[in-house]
Backbone bond lengths (Angstrom), bond angles and torsions (degrees), N, CA, C in turn:
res aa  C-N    CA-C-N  psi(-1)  N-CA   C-N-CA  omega(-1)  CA-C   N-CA-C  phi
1 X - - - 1.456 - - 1.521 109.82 -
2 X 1.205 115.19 117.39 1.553 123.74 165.87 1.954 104.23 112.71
3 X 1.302 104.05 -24.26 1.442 94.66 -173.97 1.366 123.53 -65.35
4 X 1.439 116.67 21.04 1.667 126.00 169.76 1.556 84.54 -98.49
5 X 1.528 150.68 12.25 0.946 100.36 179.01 2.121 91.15 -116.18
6 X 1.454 95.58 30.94 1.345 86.53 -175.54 1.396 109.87 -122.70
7 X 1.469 125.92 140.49 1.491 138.24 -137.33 1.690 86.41 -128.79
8 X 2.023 111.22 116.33 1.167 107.68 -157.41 1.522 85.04 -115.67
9 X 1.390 135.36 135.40 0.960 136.54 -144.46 2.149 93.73 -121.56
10 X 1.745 93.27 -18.84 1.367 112.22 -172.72 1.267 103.42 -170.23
11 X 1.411 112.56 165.98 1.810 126.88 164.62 1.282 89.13 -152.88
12 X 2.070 75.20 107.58 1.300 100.02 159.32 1.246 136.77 -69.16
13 X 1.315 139.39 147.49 1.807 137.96 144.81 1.364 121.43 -27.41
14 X 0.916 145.35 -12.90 1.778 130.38 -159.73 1.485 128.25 -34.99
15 X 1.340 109.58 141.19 1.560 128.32 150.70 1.146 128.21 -76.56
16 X 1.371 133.02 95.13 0.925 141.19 156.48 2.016 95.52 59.21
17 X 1.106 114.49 89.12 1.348 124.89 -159.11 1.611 106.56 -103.06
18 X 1.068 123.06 111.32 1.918 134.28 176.05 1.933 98.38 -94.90
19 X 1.221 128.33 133.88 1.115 136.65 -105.29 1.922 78.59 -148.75
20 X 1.380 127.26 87.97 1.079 119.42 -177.03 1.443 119.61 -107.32
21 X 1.516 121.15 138.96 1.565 109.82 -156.22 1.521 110.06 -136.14
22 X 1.138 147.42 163.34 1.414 138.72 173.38 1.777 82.65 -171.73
23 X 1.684 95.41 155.32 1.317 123.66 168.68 1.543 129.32 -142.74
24 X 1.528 122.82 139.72 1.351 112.63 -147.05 1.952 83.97 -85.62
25 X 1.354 121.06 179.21 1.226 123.69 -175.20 1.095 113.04 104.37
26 X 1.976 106.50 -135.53 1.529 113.38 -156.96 1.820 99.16 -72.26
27 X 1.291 113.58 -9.02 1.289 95.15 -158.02 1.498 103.76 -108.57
28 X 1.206 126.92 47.80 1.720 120.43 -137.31 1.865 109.10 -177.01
29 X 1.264 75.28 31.41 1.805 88.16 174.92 1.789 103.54 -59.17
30 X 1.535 101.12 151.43 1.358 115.86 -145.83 1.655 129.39 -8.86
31 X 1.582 91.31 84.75 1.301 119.23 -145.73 1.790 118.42 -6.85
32 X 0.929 112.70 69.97 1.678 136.05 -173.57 1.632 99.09 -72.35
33 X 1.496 116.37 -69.44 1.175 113.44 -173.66 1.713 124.82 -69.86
34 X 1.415 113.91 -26.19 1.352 109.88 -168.07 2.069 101.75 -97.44
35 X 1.297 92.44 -2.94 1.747 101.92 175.11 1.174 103.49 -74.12
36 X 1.815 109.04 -57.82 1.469 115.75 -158.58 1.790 94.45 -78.69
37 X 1.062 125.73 -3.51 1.901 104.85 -179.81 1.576 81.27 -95.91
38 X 1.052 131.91 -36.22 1.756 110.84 -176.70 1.783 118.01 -69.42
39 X 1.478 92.58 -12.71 1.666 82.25 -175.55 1.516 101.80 -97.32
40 X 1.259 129.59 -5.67 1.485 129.77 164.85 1.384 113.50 -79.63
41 X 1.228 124.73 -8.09 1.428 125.25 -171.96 1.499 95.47 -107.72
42 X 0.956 130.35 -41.31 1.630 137.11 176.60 1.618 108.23 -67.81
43 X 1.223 112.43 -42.57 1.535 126.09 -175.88 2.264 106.92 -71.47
44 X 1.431 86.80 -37.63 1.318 92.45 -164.19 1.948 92.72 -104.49
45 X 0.957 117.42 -3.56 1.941 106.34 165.76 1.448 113.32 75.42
46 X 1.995 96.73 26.75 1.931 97.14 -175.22 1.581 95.94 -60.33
47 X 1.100 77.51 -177.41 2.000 108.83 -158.78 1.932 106.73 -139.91
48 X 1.290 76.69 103.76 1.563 65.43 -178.69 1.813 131.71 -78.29
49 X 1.254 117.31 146.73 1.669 114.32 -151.42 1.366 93.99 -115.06
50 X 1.771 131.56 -40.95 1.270 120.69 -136.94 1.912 86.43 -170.96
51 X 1.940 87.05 136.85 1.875 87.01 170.89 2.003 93.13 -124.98
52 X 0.740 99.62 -145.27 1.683 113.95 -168.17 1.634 108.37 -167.71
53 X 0.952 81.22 128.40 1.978 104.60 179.45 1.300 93.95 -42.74
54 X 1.065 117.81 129.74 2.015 128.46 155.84 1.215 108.06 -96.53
55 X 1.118 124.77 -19.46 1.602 100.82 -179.59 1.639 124.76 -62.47
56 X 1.600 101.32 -25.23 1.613 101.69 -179.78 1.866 118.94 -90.71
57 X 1.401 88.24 22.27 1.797 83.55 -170.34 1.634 93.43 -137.91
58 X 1.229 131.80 -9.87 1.688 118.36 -162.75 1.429 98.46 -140.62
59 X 1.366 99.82 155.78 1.546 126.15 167.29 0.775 120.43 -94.47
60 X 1.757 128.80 79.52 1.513 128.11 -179.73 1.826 114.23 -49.32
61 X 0.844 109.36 -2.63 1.781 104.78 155.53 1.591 131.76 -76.31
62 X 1.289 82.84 -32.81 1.520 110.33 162.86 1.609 137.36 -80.52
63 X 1.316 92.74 -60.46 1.605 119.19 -179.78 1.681 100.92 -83.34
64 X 1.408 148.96 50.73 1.518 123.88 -148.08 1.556 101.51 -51.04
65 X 1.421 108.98 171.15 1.910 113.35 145.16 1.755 75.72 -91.67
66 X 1.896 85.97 163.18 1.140 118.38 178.43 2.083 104.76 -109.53
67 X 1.952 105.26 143.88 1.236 99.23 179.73 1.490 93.55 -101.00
68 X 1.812 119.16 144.57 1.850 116.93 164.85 1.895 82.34 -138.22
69 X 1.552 94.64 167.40 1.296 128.77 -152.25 2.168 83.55 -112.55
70 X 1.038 111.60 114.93 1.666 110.63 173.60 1.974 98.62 -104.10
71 X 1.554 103.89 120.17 1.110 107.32 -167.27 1.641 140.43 61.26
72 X 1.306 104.54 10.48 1.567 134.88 -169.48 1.064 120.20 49.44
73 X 1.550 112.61 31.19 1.515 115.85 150.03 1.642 122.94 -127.66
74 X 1.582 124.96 -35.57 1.408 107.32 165.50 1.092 107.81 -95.22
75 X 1.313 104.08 153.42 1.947 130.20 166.94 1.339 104.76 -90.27
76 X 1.172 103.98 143.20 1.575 128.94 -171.63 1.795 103.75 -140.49
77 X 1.109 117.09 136.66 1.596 128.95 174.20 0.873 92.73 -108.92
78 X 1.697 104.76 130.59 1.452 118.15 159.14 1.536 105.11 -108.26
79 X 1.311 111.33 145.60 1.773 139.17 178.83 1.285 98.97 -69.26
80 X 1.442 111.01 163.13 1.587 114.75 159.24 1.286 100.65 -110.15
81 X 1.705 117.24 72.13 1.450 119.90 -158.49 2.033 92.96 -104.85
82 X 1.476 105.06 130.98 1.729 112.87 -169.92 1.672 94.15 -61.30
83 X 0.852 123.92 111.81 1.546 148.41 155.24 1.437 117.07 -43.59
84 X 1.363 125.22 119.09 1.666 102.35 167.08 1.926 88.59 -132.76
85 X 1.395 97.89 160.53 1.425 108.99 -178.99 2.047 97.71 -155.53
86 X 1.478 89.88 167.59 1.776 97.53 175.62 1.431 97.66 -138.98
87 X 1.143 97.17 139.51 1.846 121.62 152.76 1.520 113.61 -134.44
88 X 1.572 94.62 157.33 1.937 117.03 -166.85 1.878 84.33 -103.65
89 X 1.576 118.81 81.79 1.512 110.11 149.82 1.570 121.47 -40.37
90 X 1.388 100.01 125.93 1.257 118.84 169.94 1.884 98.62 -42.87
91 X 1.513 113.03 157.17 1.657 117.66 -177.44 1.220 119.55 25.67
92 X 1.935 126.80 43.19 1.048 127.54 169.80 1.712 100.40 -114.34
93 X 0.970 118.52 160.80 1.537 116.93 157.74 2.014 137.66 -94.98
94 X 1.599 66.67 -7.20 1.667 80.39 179.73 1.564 105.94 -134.12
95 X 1.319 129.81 158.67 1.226 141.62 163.91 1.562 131.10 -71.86
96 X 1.227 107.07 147.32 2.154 103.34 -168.88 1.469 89.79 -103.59
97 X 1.564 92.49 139.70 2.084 91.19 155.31 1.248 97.26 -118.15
98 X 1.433 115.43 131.20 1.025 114.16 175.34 1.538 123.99 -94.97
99 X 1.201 135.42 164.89 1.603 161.57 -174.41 1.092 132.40 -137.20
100 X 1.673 110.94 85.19 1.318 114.44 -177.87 1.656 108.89 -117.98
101 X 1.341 109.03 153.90 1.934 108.62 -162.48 1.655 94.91 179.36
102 X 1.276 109.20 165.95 1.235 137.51 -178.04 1.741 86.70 -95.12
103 X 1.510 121.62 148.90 0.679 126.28 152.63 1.752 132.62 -45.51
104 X 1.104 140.46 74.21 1.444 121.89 -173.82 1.344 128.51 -35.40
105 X 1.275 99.54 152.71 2.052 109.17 -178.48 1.325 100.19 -87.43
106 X 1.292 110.86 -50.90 1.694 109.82 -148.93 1.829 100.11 -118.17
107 X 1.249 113.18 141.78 1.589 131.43 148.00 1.823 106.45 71.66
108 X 1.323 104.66 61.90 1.339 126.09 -161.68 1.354 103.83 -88.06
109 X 1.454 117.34 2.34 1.406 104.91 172.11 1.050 104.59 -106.24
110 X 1.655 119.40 -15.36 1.782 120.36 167.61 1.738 113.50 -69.34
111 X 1.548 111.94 -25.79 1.383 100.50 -152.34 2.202 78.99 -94.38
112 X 1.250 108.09 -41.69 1.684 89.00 -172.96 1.897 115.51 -67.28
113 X 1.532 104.96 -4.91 1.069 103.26 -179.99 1.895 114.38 -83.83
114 X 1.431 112.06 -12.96 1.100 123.38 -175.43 1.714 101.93 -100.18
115 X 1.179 122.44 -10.01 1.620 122.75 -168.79 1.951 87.86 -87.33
116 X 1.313 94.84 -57.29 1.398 103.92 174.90 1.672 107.05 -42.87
117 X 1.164 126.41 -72.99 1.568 124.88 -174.73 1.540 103.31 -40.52
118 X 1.267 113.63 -42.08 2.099 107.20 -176.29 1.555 100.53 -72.51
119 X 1.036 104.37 -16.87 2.028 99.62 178.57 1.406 103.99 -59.33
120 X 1.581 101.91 -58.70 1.317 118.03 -166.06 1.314 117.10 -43.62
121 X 1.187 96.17 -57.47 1.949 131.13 -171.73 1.465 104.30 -46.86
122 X 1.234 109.45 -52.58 1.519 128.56 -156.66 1.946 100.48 -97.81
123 X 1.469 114.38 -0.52 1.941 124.56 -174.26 1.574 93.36 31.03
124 X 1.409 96.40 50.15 2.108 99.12 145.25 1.352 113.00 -56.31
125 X 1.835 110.27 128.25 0.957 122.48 158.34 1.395 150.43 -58.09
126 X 1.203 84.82 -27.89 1.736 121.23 -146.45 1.098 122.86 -167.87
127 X 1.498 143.13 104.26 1.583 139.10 177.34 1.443 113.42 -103.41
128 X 1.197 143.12 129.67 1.331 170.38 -179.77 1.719 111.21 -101.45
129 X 0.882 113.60 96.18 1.633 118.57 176.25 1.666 100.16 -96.26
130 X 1.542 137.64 138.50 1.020 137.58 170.88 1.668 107.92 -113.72
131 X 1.155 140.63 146.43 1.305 140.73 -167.59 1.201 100.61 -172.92
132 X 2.038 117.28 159.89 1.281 118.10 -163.40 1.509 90.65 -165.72
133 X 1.387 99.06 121.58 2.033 116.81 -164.38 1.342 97.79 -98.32
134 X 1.332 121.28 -179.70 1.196 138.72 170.05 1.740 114.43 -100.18
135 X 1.437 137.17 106.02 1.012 126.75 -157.72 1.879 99.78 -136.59
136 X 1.401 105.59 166.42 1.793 102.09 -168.52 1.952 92.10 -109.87
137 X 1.804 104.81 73.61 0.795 126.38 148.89 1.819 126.63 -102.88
138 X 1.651 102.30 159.71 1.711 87.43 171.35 1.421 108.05 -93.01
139 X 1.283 72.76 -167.21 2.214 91.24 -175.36 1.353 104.05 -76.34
140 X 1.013 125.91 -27.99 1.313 148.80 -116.52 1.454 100.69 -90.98
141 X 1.319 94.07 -68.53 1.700 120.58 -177.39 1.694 119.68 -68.81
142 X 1.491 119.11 128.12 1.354 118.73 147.11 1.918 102.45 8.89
143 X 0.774 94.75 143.64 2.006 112.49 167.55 1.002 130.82 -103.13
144 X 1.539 128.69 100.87 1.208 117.89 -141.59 1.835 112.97 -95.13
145 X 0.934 134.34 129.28 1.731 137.23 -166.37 1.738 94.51 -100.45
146 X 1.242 100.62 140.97 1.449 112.81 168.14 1.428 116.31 -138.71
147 X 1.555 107.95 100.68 1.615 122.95 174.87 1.389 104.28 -75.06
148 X 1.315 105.74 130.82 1.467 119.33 158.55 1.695 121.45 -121.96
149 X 1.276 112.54 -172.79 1.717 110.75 -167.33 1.243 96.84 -175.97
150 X 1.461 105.32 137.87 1.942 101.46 170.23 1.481 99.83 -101.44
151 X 1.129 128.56 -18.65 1.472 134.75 -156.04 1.913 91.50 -88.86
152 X 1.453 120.15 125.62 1.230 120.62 -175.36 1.807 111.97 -65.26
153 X 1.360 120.73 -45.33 1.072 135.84 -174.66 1.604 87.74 -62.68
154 X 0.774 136.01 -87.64 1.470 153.42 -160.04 1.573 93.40 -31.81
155 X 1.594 133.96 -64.71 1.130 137.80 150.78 1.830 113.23 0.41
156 X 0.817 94.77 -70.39 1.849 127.39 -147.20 1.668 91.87 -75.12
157 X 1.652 105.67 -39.66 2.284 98.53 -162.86 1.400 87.44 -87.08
158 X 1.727 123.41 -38.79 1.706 118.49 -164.99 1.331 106.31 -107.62
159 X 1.498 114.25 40.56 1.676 108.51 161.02 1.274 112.03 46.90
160 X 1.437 122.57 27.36 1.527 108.68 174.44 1.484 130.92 -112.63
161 X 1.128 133.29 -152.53 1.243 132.32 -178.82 1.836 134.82 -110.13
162 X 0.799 123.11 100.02 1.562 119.42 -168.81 1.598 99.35 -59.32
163 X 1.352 88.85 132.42 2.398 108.44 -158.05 1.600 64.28 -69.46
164 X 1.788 92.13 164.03 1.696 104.26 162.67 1.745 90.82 -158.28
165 X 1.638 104.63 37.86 1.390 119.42 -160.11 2.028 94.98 -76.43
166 X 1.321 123.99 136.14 1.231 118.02 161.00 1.601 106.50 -128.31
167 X 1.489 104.09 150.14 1.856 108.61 -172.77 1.302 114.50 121.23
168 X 1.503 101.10 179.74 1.466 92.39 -153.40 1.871 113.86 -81.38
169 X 1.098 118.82 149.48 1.343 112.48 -160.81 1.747 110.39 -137.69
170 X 1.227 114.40 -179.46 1.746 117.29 -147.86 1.532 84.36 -122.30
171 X 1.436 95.30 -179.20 1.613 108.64 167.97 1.806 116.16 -53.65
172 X 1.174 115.91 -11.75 1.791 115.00 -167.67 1.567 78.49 -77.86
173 X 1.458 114.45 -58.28 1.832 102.96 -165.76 1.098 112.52 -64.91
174 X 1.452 136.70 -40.40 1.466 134.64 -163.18 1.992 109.26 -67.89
175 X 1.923 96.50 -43.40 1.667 92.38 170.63 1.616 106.77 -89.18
176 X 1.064 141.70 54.27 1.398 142.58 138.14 1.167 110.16 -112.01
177 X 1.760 139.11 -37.66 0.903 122.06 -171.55 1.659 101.80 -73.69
178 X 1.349 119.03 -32.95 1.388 127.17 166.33 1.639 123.59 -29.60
179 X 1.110 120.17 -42.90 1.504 153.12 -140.67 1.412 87.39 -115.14
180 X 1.488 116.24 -37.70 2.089 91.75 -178.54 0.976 127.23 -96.75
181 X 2.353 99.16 -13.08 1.127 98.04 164.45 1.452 143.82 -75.62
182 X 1.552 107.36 0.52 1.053 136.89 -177.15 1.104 109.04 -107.96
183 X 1.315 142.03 7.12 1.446 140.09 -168.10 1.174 142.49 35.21
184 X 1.512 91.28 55.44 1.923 88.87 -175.43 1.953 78.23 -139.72
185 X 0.980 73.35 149.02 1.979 105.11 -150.33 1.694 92.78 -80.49
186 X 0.977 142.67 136.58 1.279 150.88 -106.47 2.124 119.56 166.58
187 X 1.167 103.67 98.06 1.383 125.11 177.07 1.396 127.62 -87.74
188 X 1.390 138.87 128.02 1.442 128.57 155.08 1.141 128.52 -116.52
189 X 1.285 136.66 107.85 1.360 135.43 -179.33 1.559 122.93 -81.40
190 X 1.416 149.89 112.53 1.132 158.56 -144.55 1.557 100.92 -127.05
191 X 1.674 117.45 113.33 1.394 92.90 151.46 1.637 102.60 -111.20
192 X 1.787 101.02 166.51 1.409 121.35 168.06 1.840 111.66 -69.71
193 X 1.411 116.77 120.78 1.185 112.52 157.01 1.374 116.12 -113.53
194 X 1.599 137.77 152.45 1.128 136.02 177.12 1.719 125.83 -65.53
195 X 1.020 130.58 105.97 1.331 145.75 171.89 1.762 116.05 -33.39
196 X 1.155 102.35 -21.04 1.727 116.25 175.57 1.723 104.25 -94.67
197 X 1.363 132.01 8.20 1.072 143.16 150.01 1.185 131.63 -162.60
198 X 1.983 109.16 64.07 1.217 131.87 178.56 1.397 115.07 -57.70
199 X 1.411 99.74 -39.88 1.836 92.09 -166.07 1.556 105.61 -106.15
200 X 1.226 128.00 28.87 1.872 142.93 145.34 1.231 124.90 -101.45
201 X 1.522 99.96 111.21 1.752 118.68 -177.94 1.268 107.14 -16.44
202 X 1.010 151.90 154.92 1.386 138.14 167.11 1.790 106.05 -143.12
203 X 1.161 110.88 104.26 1.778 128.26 -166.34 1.122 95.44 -77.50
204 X 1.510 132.86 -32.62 1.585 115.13 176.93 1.206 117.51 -67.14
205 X 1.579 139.88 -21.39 1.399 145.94 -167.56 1.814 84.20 -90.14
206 X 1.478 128.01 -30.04 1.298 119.59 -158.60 1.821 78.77 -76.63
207 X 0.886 115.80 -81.71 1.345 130.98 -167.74 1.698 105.82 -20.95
208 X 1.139 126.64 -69.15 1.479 135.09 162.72 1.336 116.54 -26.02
209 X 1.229 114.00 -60.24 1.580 118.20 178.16 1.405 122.93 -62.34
210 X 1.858 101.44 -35.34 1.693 107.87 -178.34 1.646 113.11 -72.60
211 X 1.714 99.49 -28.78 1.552 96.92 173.47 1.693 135.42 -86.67
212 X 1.449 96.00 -17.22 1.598 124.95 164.83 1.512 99.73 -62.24
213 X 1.359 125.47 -70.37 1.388 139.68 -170.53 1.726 99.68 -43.71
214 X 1.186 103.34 -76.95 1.523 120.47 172.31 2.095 117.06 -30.42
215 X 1.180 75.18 -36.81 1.998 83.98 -174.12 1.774 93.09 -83.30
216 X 1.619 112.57 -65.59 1.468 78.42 -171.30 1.217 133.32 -90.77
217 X 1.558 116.00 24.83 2.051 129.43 158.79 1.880 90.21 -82.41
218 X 1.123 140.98 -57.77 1.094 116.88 161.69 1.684 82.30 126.38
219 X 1.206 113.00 40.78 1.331 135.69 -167.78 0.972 153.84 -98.01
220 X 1.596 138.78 45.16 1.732 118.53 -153.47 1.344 121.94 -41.97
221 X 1.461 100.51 164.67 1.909 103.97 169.44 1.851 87.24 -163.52
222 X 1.059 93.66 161.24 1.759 110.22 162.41 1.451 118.18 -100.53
223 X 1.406 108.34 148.39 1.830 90.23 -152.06 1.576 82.54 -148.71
224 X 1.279 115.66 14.21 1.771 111.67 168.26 1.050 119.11 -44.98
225 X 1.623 115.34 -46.40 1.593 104.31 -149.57 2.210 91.07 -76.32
226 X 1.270 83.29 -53.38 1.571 92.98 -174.98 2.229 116.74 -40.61
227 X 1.545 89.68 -10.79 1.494 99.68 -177.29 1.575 107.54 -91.54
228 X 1.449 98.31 -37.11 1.410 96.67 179.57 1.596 116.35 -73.75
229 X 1.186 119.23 -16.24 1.750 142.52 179.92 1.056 106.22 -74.78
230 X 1.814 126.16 -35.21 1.466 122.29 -166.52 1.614 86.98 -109.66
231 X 1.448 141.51 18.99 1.160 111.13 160.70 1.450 117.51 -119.48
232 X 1.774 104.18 1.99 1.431 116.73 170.47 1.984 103.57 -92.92
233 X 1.279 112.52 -22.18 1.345 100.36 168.16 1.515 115.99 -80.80
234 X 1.384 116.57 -38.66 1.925 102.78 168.47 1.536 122.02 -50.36
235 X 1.742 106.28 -47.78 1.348 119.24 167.72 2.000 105.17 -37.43
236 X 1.195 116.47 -68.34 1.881 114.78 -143.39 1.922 83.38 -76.64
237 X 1.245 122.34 -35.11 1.369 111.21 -174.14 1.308 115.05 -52.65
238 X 1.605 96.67 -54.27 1.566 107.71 -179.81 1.311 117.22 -23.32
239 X 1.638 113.15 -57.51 1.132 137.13 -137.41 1.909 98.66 -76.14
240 X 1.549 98.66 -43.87 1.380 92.92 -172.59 1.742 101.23 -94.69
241 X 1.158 118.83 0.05 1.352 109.89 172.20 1.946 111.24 -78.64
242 X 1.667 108.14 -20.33 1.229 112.47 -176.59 2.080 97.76 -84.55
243 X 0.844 125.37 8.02 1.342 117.51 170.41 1.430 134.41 -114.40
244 X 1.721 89.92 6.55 1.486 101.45 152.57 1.831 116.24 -124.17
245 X 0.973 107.57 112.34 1.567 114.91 -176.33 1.823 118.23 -51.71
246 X 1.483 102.85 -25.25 1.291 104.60 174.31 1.399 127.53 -57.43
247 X 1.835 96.79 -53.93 1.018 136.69 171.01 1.308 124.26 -34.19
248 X 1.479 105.64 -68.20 1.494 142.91 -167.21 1.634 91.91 -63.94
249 X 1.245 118.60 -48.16 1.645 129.21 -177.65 1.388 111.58 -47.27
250 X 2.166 120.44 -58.64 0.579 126.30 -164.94 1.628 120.32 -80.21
251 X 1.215 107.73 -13.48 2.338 126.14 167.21 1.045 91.28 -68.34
252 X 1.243 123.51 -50.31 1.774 122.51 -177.53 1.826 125.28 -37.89
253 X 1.815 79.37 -55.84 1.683 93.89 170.77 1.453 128.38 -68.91
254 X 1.555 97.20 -23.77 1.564 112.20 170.43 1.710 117.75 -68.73
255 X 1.448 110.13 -42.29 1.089 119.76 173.23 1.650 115.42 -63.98
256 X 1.057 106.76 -31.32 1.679 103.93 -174.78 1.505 105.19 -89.02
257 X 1.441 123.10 -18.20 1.594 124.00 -153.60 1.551 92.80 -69.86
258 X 1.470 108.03 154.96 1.640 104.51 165.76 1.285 113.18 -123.14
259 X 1.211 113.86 12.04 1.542 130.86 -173.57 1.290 115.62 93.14
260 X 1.466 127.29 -4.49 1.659 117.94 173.53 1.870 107.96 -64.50
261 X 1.481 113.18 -36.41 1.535 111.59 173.30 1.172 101.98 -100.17
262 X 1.359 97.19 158.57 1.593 136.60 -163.82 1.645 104.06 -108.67
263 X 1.497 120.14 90.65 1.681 104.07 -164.39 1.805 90.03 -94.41
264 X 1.090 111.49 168.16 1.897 107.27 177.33 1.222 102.46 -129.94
265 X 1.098 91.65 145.38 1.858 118.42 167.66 1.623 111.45 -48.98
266 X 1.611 119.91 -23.24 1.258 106.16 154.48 1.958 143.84 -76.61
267 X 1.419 77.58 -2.09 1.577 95.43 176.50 1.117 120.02 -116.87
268 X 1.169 109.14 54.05 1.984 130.23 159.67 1.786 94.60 -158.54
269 X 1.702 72.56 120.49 1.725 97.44 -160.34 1.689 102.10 -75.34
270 X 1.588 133.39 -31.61 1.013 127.58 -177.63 1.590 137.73 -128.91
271 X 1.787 89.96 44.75 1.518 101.30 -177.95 1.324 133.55 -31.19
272 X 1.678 106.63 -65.73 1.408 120.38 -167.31 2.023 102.26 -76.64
273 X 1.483 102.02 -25.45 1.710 81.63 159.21 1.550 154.61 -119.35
274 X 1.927 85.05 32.21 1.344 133.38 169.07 1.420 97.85 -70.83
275 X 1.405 118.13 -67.95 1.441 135.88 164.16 1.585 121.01 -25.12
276 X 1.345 91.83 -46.34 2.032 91.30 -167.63 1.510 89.39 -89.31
277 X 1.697 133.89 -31.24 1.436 120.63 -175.71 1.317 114.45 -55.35
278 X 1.746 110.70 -33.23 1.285 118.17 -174.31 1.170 146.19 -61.02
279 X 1.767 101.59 -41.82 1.000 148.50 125.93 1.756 115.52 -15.81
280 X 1.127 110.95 -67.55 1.578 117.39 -169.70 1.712 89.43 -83.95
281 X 1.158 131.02 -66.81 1.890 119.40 -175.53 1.827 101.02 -34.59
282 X 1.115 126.89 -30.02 1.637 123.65 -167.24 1.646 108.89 -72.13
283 X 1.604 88.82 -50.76 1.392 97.40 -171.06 1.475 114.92 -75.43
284 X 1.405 114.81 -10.46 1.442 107.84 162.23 1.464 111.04 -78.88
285 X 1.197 123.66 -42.09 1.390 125.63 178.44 1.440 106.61 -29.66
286 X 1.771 119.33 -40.63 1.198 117.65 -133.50 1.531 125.46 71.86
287 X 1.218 115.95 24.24 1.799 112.26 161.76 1.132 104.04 -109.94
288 X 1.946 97.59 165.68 1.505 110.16 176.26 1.496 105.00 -74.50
């Protein structure tokens, strides 16, 4: 069901293929997850095979197509059509297909029912969802990733954690529960980004995820440039987090917490214009 709505551009060969996915949106706090699946596909030389109809899953009010100029005279619209591509990681034994997409608005039991049919199609082993929450961590610190697994075995070979997550949840939860009901063994990797700079890219959550991702495909990658990115973004935050004393007080408490206290999002007096300072220090830099 649904695989008329998928446009195969190729059929590929694969080895034993682990099935890696991220989506920009709810699940993609400072866009951590949909960075780090593009920098594995760029890093690793995927190839793209196959897109998927957008018209039955998005709200072009929402989702726009985009207009570009080819040769600076025709216009071409591009879709926010879910992308899949494969690459053979260097020191892996098996091949990634990758899955990159905007989160969909509409008819989510059609679009995970069709992600599922390319599993099939393609005898995915293994699916890898990457995602990145909003959490009352600092900038400061290491980035912390949290693997989970419903599948017990799966638990037990990738050192991870059986979810015991309840609430409301995005496409990462709806296609895992999908995936167990169907029995094909199924991963999510989560990193923490800080909530006092939700809406700034944040390369250290990219970085975390690309090396998490990388460890359990069993994978090298080079992750310099992305190192040097996450130590000029702790650096410029710092900077404007040290010019508000409130502020600066409350990273402090973050930095010392060990998790026995519970600090709240109501006790940091100037989040959302922590956010826009951050925002404006970047764009002077000249970064995205």
């Amino acid at each position: 069901m649904g695989m008329e709505l998928v446009n195969w551009l190729q059929r590929p060969e694969l080895r034993r293929p682990v099935l890696v996915a991220a989506f920009e949106g709810w699940n993609d706090a400072g866009d951590g997850a949909s960075s780090a699946c593009e920098y594995l596909v760029e890093s690793w030389e995927a190839e793209k095979f196959a897109v998927m109809d957008p018209e039955e899953f998005y709200d072009f009010t929402v989702a726009r197509p985009n207009v570009r100029l080819i040769d600076g005279m025709v216009r071409e619209i591009e879709w926010p059509e879910p992308e899949l591509s494969f690459a053979t990681p260097p020191g892996c034994d098996h091949d990634v297909v990758f899955l990159q997409a905007y989160e969909p608005q509409l008819r989510w039991r059609r679009f995970v029912s069709t992600v599922l049919g390319i599993a099939k199609a393609l005898n995915v082993e293994l699916v890898v969802t990457l995602g990145a929450l909003l959490a009352e961590v600092p900038h400061t610190k290491s980035v912390r990733v949290t693997a989970t697994a419903a599948n017990p075995d799966l638990v037990k070979r990738l050192h991870v954690q059986r979810s015991r997550y309840e609430g409301p949840t995005g496409i990462v939860g709806v296609l895992h529960d999908a995936f167990a009901r169907a029995g094909l063994p199924s991963a999510s990797l989560w990193a923490a980004v800080p909530h006092y700079v939700a809406k700034t890219p944040s390369p250290k959550a990219t970085l975390a995820l690309v090396e998490r991702a990388a460890e359990v495909l069993g994978a090298t990658i080079d992750t310099v440039d992305l190192q040097i990115a996450s130590a000029a973004y702790e650096r410029q935050v710092s900077e404007v987090v040290a010019e508000d004393e409130d502020v600066a007080e409350y990273v402090r408490r973050l930095e010392d917490d060990e998790g026995d206290d519970i600090i709240t999002v109501d006790e940091l007096p100037s989040a959302d214009s922590l956010a826009g300072e951050v925002e404006r220090f970047l764009r002077e830099q000249g970064r995205d």
